[in-house]
C-alpha positions in Angstrom: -38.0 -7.6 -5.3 -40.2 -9.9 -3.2 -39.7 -10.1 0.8 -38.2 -13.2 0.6 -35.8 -12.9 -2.2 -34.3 -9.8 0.0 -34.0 -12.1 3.2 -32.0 -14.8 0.8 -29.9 -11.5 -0.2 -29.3 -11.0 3.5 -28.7 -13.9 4.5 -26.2 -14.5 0.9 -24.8 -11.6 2.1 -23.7 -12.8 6.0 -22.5 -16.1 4.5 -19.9 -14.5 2.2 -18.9 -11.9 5.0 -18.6 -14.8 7.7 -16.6 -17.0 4.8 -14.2 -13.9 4.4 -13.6 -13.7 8.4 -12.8 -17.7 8.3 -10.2 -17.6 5.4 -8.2 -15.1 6.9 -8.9 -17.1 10.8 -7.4 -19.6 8.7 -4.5 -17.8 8.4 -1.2 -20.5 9.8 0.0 -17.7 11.9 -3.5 -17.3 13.6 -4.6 -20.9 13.8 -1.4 -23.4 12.9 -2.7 -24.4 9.5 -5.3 -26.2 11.2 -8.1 -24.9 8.5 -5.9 -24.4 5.7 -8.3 -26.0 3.6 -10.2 -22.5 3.4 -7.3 -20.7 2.0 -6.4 -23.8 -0.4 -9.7 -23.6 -1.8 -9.7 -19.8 -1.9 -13.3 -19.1 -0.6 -12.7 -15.7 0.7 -12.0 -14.6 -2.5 -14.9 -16.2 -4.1 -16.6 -14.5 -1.4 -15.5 -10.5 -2.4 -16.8 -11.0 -5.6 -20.5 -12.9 -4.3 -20.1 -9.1 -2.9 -19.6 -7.3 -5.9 -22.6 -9.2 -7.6 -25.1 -8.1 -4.9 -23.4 -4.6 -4.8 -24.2 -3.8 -8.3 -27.8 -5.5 -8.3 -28.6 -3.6 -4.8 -27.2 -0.4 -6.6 -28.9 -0.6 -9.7 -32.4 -1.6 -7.5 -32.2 1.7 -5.1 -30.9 4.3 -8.4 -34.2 2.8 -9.8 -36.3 2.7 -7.4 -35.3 5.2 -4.4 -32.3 7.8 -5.4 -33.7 8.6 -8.7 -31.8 11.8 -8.9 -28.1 12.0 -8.6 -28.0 14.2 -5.5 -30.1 11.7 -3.3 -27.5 8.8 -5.2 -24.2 10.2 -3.9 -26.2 11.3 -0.4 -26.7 7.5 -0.4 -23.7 6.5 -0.9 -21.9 8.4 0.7 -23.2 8.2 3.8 -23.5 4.4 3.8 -19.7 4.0 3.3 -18.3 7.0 5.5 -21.3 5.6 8.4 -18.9 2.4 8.9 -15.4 3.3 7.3 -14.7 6.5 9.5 -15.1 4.5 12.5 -13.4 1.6 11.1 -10.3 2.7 10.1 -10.1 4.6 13.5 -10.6 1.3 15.2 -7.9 -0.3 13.0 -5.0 2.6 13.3 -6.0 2.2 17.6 -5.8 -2.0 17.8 -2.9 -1.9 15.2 -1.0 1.0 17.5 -1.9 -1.2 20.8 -1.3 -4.7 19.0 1.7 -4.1 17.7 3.7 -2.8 20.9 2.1 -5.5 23.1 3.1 -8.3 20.8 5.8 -6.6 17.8 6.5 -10.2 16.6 2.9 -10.8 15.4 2.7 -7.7 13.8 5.9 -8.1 11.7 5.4 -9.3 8.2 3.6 -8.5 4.9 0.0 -8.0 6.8 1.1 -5.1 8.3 1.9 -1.7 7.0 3.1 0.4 9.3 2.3 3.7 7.8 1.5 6.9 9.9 -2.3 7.1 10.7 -3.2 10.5 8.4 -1.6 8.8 5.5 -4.0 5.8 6.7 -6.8 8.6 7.3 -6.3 10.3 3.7 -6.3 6.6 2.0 -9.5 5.7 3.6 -11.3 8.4 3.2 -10.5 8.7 -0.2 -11.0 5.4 -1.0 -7.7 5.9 -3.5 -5.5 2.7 -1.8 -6.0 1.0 -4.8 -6.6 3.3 -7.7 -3.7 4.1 -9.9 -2.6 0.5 -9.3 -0.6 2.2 -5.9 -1.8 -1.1 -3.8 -1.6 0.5 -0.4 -2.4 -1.7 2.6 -4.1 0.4 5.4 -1.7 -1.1 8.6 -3.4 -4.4 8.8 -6.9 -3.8 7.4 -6.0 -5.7 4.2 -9.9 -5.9 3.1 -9.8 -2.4 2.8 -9.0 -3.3 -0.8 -12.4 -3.8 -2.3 -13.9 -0.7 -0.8 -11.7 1.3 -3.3 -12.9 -1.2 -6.0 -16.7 -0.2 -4.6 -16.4 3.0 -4.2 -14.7 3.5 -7.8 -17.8 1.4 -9.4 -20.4 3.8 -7.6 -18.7 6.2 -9.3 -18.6 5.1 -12.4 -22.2 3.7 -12.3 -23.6 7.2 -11.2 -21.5 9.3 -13.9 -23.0 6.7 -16.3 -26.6 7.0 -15.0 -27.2 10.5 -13.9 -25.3 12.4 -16.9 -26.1 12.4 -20.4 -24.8 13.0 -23.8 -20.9 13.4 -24.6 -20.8 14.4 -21.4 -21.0 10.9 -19.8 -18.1 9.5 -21.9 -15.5 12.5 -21.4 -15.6 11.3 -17.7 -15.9 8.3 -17.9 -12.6 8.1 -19.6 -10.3 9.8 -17.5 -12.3 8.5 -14.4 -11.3 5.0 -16.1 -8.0 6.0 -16.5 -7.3 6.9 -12.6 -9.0 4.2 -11.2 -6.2 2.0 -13.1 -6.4 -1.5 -14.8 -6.5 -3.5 -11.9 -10.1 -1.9 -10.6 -11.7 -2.4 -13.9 -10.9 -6.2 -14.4 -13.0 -6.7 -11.8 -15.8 -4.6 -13.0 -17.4 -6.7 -15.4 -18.4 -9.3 -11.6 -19.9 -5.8 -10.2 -21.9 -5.1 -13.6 -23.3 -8.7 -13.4 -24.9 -7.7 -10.9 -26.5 -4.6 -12.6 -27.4 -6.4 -15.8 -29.1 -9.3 -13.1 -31.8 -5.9 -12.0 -31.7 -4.3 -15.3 -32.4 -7.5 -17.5 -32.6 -11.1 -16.2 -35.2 -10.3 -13.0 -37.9 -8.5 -15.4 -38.6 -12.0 -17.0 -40.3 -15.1 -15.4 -39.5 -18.7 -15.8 -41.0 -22.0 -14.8 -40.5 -23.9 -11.8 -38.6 -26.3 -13.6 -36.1 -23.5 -15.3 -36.0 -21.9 -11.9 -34.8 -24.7 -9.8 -32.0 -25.4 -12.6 -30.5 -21.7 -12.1 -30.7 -22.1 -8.9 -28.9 -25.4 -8.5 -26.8 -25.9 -11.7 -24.4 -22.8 -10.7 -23.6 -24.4 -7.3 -23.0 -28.1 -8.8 -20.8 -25.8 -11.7 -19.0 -24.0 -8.9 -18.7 -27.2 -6.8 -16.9 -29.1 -9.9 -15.0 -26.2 -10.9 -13.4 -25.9 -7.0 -13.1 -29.9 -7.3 -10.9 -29.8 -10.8 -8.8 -26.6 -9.6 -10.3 -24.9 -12.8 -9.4 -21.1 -10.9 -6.1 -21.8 -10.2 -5.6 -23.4 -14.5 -7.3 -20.2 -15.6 -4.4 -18.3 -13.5 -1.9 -19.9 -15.1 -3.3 -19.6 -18.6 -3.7 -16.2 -17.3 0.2 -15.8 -16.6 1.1 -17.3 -19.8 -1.1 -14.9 -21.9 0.3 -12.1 -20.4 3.9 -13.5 -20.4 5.1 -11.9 -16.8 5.8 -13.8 -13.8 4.8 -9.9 -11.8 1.1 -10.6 -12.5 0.3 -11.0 -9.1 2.0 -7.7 -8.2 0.5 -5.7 -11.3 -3.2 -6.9 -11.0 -2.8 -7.3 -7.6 -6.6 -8.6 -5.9 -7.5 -8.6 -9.5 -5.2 -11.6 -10.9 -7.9 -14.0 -11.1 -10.4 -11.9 -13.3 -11.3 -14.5 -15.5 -12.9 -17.2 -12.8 -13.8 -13.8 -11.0 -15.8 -12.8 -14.6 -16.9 -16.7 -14.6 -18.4 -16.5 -10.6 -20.2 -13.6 -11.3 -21.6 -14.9 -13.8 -22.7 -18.5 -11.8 -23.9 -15.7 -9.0 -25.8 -14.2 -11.2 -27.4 -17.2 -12.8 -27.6 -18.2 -9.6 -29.9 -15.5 -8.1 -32.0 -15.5 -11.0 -33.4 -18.8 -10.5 -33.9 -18.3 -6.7 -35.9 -14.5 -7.5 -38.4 -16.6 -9.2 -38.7 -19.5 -7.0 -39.3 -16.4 -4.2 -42.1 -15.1 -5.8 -45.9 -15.7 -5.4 -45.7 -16.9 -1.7 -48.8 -16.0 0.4 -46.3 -15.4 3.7 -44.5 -12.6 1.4 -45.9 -10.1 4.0 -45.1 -12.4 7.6 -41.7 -11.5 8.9 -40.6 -14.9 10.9 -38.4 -14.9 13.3 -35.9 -16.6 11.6 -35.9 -14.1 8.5 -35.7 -11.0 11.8 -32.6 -12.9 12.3 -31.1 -12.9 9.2 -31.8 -9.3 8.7 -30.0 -8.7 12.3 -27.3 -10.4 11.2 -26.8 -8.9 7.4 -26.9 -5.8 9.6 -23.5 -5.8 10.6 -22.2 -7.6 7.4 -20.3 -4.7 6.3 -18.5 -3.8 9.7 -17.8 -7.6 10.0 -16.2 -7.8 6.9 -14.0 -4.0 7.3 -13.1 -4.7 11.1 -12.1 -8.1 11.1 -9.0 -8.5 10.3 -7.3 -5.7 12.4 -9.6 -7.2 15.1 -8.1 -11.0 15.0 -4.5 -9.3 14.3 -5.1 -7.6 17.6 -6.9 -10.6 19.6 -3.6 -12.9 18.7 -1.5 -10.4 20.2 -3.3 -10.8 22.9 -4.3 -14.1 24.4 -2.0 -16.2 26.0 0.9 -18.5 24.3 -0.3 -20.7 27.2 -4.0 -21.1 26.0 -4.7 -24.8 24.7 -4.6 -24.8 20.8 -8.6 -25.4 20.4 -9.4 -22.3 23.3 -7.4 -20.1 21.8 -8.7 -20.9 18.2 -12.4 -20.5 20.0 -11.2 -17.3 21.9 -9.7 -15.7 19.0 -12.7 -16.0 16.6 -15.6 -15.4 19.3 -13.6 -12.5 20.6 -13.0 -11.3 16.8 -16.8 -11.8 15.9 -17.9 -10.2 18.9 -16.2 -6.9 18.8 -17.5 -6.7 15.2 -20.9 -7.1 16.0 -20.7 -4.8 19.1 -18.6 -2.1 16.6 -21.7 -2.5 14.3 -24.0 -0.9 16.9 -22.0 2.1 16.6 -21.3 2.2 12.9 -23.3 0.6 10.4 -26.9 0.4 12.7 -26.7 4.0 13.4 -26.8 4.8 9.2 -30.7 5.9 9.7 -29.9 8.4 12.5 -26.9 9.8 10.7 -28.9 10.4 7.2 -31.8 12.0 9.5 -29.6 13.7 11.3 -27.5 15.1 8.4 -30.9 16.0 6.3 -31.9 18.1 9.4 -28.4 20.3 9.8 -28.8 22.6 6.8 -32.3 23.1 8.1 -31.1 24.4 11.6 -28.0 26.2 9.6 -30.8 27.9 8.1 -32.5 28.9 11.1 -29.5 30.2 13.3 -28.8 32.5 10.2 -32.0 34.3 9.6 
């Protein structure tokens, strides 16, 4: 993976967290419907499974290349998840507590679920919210949902990679069975991204071939958002299965089939822009610009798990008074900067907390002998 294919990664990877934070900003009861358009055209979901695609390529890159055994993999993992959700869901039981006895009103509907904070705890830390198709919303953090997806693919993908034989498959199976239907719909969008390291990056293509992955998938997306194709495929999808509860039994999983399809336009997608990336003489120049990206990617993942309890908060906050464009500015400024702020606390400090974890069993050692 060439410098500059990982700074397009990066900066991929902002874009679909900052195009989550928008459709739900979009939200009527945050902004009046103003930038409903977002919501009609359902980028924020579009945007989860961009997510899912670079989740299983970055996985399938660092079991390859850096946790080669499957004690450094779950290390990894581990500690990248726990580095931003533990303070995360913190954050969100303390600005849902505050939010919803300064302003009850704003609080009160399907976005929040008022459960008691150790039930909240035990969910997060699990990551279990939305295995066994239970579907349960961590008080307003309704994002939360894909990090039980994730965390239920890095299991899965390790089991597969790290044990052999019969072995492999008698876990898999119940594993399969516990994370429930809804999780594995959407597996096939994270295993695009796996096939994309394992298979389509080892071969090169012409400029000409590159440059059509690399555009075609956006013009295909582009006149697939224009004819409404997602929402036909839903309803074919609610015909096959002959229920009018699909939404409530697949839950974030209802649209596997475009989801299936996107993955497989991301992937396309990212194979044509690896090979235009490579072979460039300023591979080894970090410009300023790419140092920006990389800040920004930085906080990605606490932008996209704090967000939504943060503008949930903010709106139960700012004046009814504030003109309609302040408080729109307000809200999201306010929103993005506590996110990024968060970040300096969460997902930044990851190097630190690996070092300092590593170290601990060293000093255990030491007080003991």
């Amino acid at each position: 993976m060439t410098p500059r294919f990982s700074i397009y990664l990066d900066a991929l990877r902002f874009m679909a967290a900052m195009i989550v934070v928008l459709s739900h900003f979009a939200y009527p009861r945050f902004t009046d419907g103003t930038y409903i358009w977002i919501r009609d055209l359902n980028l924020g979901s579009d945007a989860v499974i961009i997510f899912f695609v670079l989740s299983g390529f970055l996985i399938a890159y660092t079991a390859d290349k850096k946790d080669t055994t499957w004690q450094g993999y779950v290390f990894s993992r581990a500690t990248r998840l726990y580095s931003v959700v533990v303070p995360a869901i913190l954050l969100t039981i303390t600005l849902d507590y505050f939010g919803s006895r300064i302003a009850p009103s704003v609080y009160d509907g399907w976005w929040f679920n008022d459960i008691s904070p150790l039930t909240q705890i035990f969910y997060a830390l699990t990551f279990s919210n939305e295995w066994l198709g239970q579907g349960v919303r961590l008080g307003t953090n309704g994002p939360y949902w894909s990090l039980s997806y994730e965390a239920a693919y890095y299991i899965l993908f390790g089991v597969f990679t790290f044990i052999s034989g019969h072995k492999k498959w008698l876990a898999l199976l119940p594993l399969g069975i516990a994370f429930g239907p809804a999780v594995l719909l959407l597996l096939p969008s994270w295993l695009a991204g796996v096939y994309l390291y394992k298979n389509v990056l080892l071969k090169t293509y012409s400029k000409a071939i590159s440059w059509t992955l690399a555009l075609l998938p956006v013009a295909v997306y582009a006149a697939c958002l224009t004819i409404n194709l997602p929402h036909s495929l839903l309803v074919i999808t609610h015909a096959i299965f002959e229920t009018e509860k699909i939404n409530e039994t697949f839950r974030f999983s209802n649209e596997f089939v475009w989801n299936t399809l996107l993955s497989l336009l991301v992937a396309a997608h990212l194979t044509g822009v690896s090979n235009l990336c490579q072979n460039n003489s300023k591979d080894g120049q970090k410009t300023t610009f790419a140092r920006l990206i990389t800040l920004l990617a930085g906080a990605s993942f606490t932008l996209y798990v704090v967000h939504y309890p943060a503008l949930q908060f903010f709106d139960s906050v700012l004046p009814e008074t504030l003109p309609k464009h302040l408080h729109d500015f307000a809200l999201l400024s306010a929103t993005i900067i506590l996110c990024f702020a968060f970040a300096e606390v969460s997902e930044r400090r990851l190097k630190w907390l690996r070092k300092k974890i590593k170290r601990q069993p060293i000093r255990t050692c030491i007080r003991t002998s």
